[in-house]
KEDOLO-177322 format. One record per residue (C-alpha): residue number from 1; residue in three letters; x, y, z. Coordinates in Angstrom, 2 decimals, decimal comma. Layout:
REM KEDOLO-177322
<NUM; "ALA"; <X; Y; Z>>;
...
//
This chain:
REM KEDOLO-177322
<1; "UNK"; <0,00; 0,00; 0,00>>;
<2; "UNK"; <1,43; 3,45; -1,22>>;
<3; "UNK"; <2,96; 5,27; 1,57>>;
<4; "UNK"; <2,42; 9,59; 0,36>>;
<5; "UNK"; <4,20; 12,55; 2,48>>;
<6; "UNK"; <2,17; 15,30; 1,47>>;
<7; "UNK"; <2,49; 18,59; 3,37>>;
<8; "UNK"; <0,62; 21,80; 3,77>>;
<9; "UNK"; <2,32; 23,15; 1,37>>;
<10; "UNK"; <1,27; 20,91; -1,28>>;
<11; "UNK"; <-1,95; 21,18; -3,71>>;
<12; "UNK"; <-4,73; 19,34; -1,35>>;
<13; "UNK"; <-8,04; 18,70; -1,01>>;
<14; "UNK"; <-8,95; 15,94; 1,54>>;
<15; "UNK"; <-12,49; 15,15; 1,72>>;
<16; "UNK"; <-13,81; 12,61; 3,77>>;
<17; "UNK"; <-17,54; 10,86; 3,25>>;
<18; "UNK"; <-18,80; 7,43; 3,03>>;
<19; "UNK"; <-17,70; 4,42; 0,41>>;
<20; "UNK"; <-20,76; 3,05; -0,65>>;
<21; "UNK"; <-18,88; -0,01; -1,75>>;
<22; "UNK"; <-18,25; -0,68; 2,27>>;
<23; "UNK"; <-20,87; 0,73; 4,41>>;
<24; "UNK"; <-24,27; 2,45; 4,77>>;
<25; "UNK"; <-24,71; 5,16; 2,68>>;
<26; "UNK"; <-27,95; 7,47; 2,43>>;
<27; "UNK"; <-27,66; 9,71; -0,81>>;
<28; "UNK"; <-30,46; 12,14; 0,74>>;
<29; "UNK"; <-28,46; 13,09; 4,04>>;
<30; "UNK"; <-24,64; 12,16; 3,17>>;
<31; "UNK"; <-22,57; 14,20; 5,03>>;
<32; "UNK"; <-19,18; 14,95; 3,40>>;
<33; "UNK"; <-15,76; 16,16; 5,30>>;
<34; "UNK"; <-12,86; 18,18; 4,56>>;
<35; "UNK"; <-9,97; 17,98; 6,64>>;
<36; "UNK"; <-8,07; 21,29; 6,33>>;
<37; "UNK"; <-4,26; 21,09; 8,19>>;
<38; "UNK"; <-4,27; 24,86; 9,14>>;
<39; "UNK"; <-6,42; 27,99; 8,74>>;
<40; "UNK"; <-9,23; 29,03; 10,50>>;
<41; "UNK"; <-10,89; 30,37; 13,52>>;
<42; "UNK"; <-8,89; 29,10; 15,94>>;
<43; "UNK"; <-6,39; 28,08; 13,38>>;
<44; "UNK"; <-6,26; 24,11; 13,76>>;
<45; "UNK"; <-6,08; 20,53; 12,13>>;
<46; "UNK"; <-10,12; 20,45; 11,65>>;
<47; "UNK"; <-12,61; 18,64; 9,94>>;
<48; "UNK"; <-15,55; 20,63; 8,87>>;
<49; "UNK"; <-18,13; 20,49; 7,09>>;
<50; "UNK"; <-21,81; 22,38; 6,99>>;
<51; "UNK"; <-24,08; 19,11; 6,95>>;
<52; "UNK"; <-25,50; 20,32; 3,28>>;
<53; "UNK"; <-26,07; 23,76; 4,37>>;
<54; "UNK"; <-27,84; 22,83; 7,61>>;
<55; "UNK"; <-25,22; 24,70; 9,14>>;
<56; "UNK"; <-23,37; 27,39; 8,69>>;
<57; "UNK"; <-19,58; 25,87; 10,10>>;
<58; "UNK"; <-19,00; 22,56; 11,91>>;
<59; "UNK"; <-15,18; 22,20; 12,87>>;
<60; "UNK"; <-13,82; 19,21; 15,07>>;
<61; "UNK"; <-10,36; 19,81; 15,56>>;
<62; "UNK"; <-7,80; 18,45; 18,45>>;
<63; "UNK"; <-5,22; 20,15; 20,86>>;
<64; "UNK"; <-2,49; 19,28; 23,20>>;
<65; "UNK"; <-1,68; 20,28; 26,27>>;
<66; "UNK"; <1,76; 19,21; 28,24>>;
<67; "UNK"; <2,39; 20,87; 31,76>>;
<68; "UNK"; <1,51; 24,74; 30,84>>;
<69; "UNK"; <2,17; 24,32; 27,18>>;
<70; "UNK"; <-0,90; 23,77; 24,95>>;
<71; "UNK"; <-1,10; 23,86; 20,86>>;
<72; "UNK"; <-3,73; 24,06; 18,65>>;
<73; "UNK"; <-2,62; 25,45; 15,72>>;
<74; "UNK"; <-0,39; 23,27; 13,39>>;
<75; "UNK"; <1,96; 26,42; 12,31>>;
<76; "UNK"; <3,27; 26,22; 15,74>>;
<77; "UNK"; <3,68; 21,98; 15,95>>;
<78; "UNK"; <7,14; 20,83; 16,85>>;
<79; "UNK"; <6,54; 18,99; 13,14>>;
<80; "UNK"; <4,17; 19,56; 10,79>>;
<81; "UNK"; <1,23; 17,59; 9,40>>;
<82; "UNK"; <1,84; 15,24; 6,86>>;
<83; "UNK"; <-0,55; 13,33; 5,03>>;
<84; "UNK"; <0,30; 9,37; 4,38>>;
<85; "UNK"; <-2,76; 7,73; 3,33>>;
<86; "UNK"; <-5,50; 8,95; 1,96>>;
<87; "UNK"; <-9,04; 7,09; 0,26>>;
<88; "UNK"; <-12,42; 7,97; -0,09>>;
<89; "UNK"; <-13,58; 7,14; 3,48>>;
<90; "UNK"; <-10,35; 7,19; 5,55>>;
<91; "UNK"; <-7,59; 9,71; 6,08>>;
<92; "UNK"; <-3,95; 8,80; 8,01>>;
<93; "UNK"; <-1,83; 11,75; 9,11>>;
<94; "UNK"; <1,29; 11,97; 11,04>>;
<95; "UNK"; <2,75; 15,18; 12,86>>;
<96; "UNK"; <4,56; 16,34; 16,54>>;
<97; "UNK"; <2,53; 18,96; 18,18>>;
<98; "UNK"; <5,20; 19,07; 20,90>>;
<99; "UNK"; <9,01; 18,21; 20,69>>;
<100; "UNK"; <9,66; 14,34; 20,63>>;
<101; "UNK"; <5,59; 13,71; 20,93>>;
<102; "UNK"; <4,58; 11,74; 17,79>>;
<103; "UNK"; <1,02; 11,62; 16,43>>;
<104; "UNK"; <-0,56; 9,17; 14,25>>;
<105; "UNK"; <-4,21; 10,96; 13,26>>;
<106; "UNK"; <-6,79; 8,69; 11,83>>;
<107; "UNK"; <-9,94; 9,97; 9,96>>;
<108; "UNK"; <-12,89; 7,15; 8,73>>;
<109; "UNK"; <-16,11; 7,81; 7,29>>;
<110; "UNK"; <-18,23; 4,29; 8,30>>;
<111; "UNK"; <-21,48; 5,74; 7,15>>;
<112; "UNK"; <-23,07; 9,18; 6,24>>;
<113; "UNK"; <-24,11; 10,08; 9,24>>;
<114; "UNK"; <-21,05; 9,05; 11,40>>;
<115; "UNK"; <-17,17; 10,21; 11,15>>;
<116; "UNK"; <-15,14; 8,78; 13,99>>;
<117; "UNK"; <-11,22; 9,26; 14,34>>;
<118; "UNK"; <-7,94; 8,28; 16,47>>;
<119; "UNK"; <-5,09; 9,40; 17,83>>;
<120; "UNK"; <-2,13; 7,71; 18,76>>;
<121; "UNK"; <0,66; 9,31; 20,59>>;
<122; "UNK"; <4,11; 7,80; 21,10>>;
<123; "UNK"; <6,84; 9,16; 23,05>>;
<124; "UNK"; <9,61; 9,57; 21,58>>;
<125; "UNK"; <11,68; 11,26; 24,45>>;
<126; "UNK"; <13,68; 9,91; 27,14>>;
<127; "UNK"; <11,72; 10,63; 29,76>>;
<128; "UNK"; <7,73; 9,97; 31,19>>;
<129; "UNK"; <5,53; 12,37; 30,15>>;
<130; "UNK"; <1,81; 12,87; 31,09>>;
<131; "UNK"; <-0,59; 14,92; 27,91>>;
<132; "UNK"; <-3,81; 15,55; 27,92>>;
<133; "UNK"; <-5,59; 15,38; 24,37>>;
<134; "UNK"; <-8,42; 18,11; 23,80>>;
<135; "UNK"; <-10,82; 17,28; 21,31>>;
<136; "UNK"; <-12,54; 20,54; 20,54>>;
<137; "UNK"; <-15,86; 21,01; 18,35>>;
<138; "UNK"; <-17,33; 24,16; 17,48>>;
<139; "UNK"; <-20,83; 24,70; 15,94>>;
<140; "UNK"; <-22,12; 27,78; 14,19>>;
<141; "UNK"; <-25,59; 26,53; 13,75>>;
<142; "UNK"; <-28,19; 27,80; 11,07>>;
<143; "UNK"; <-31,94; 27,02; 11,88>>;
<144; "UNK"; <-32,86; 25,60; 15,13>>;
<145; "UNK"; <-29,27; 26,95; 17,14>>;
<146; "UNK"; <-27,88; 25,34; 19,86>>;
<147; "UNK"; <-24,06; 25,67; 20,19>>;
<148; "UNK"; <-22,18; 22,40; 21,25>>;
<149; "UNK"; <-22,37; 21,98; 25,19>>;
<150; "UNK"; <-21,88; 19,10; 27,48>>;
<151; "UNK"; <-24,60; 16,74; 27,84>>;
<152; "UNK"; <-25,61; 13,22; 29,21>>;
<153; "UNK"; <-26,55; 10,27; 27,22>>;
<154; "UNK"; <-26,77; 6,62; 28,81>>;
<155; "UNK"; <-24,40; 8,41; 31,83>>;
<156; "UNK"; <-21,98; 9,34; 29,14>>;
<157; "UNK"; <-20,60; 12,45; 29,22>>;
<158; "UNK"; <-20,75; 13,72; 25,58>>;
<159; "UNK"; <-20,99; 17,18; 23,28>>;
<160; "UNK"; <-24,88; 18,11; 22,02>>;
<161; "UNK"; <-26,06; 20,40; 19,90>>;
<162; "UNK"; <-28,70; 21,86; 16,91>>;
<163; "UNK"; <-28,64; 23,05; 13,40>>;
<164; "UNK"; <-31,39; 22,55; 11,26>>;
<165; "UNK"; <-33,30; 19,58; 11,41>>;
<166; "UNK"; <-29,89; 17,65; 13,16>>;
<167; "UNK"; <-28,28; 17,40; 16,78>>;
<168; "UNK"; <-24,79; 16,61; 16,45>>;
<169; "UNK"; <-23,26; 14,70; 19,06>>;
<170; "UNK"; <-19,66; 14,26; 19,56>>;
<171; "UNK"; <-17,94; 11,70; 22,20>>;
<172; "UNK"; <-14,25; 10,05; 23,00>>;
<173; "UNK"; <-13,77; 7,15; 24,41>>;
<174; "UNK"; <-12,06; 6,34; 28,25>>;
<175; "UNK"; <-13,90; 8,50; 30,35>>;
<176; "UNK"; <-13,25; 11,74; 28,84>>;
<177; "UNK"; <-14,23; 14,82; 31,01>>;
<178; "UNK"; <-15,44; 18,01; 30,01>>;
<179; "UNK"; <-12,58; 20,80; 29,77>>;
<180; "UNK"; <-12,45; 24,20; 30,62>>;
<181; "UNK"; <-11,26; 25,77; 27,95>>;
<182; "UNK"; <-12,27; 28,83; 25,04>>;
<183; "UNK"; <-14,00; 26,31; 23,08>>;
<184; "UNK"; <-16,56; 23,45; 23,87>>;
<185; "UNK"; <-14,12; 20,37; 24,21>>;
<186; "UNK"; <-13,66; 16,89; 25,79>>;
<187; "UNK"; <-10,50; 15,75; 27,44>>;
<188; "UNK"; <-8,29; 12,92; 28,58>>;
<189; "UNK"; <-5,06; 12,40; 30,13>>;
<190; "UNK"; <-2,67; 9,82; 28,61>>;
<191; "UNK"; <0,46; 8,92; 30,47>>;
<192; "UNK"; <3,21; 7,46; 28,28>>;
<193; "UNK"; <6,60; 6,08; 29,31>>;
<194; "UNK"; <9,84; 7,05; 27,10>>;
<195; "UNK"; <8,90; 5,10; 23,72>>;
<196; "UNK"; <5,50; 4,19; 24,95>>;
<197; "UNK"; <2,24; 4,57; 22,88>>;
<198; "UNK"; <-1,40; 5,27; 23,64>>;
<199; "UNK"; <-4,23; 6,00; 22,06>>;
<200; "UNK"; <-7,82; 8,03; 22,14>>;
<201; "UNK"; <-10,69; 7,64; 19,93>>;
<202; "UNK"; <-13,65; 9,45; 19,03>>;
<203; "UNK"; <-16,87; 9,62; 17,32>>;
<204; "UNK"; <-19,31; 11,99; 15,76>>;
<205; "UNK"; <-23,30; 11,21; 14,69>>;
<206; "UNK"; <-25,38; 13,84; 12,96>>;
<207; "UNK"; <-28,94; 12,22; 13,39>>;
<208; "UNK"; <-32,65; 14,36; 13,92>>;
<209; "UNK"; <-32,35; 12,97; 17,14>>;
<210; "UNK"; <-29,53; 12,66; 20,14>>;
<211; "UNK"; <-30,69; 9,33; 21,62>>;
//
């Protein structure tokens, strides 16, 4: 399989939507991606999209926080994002947001109404480290507004909102908590020994209802 190292700097455009040769795919309501590796407001490794005009800016975007030093936005990573592997449904970036802190960034489409992702850090320093993962989504909703906020679902703690006739709903796996922080986020702490690896995951659903 044909290994790419594409970089900002090169002629991209990486959209992201369901392969109706492997999954459920509803050609009324299929929502379609763009991952964009800078840019915007905050400037940030997001996936957007506007759910067919049902919104009017979804971005779901990731930051990193060590001790007191957080990033964000991928002009200021330790290495740049790089894109490796890319298909119709599935997106595989690598990049350091912080010196000697790997990240392997995985984007799949399983169906039109879902996007999930991954990220998998690995330390490649010489000493334990402790960094909390942020992932951050930020709604500018059309008809029916309701900005992304915490919410509950089966005792899960997730992030609800409206646009339109849907309620996107974002979640990551392991517990993640709520963070304070200038946009609606969820967090987790992952502790990694010198060359160890871990790993968060996440989801997104766009359906009329939450439940």
């Amino acid at each position: 399989m044909r290994l790419w190292h594409l970089s900002p700097s090169d002629p991209l455009s990486l959209r992201l939507a369901a392969d109706g040769r492997l999954g459920k795919t509803d050609y009324a309501d299929d929502q379609i991606w763009e991952l964009a590796l800078g840019g915007g407001d905050p400037p940030a490794l997001a996936l957007r999209t506007a759910f067919g005009l049902r919104a009017r800016d979804m971005r779901i975007f990731p930051s990193f926080r060590e001790g007191e030093s957080a990033i964000t936005n991928p002009a200021e990573f330790a290495s740049p994002p790089v894109v490796e592997q890319f298909f119709v449904n599935y997106l595989r970036l690598r990049f350091q947001p912080l010196p000697a802190l790997e990240v392997k960034a995985e984007y799949w489409a399983p169906e039109s109404h879902a996007v999930a992702g991954r990220f998998t850090l690995t330390n490649r320093g010489d000493e334990p480290r402790t960094v909390r993962v942020r992932l951050n989504a930020v709604l500018r909703p059309d008809e029916n507004p309701q900005v992304m906020a915490e919410a509950r679902i089966q005792d899960v703690i997730v992030l609800e909102g409206s646009t339109g006739n849907l309620h996107p709903v974002v979640f990551m796996d392991g517990g993640a908590e709520v963070d304070e922080s200038p946009f609606p986020c969820l967090g987790r702490d992952l502790a990694l020994p010198p060359g160890g690896q871990a790993a968060v995951a996440w989801g997104h659903g766009g359906l009329s209802s939450a439940a």
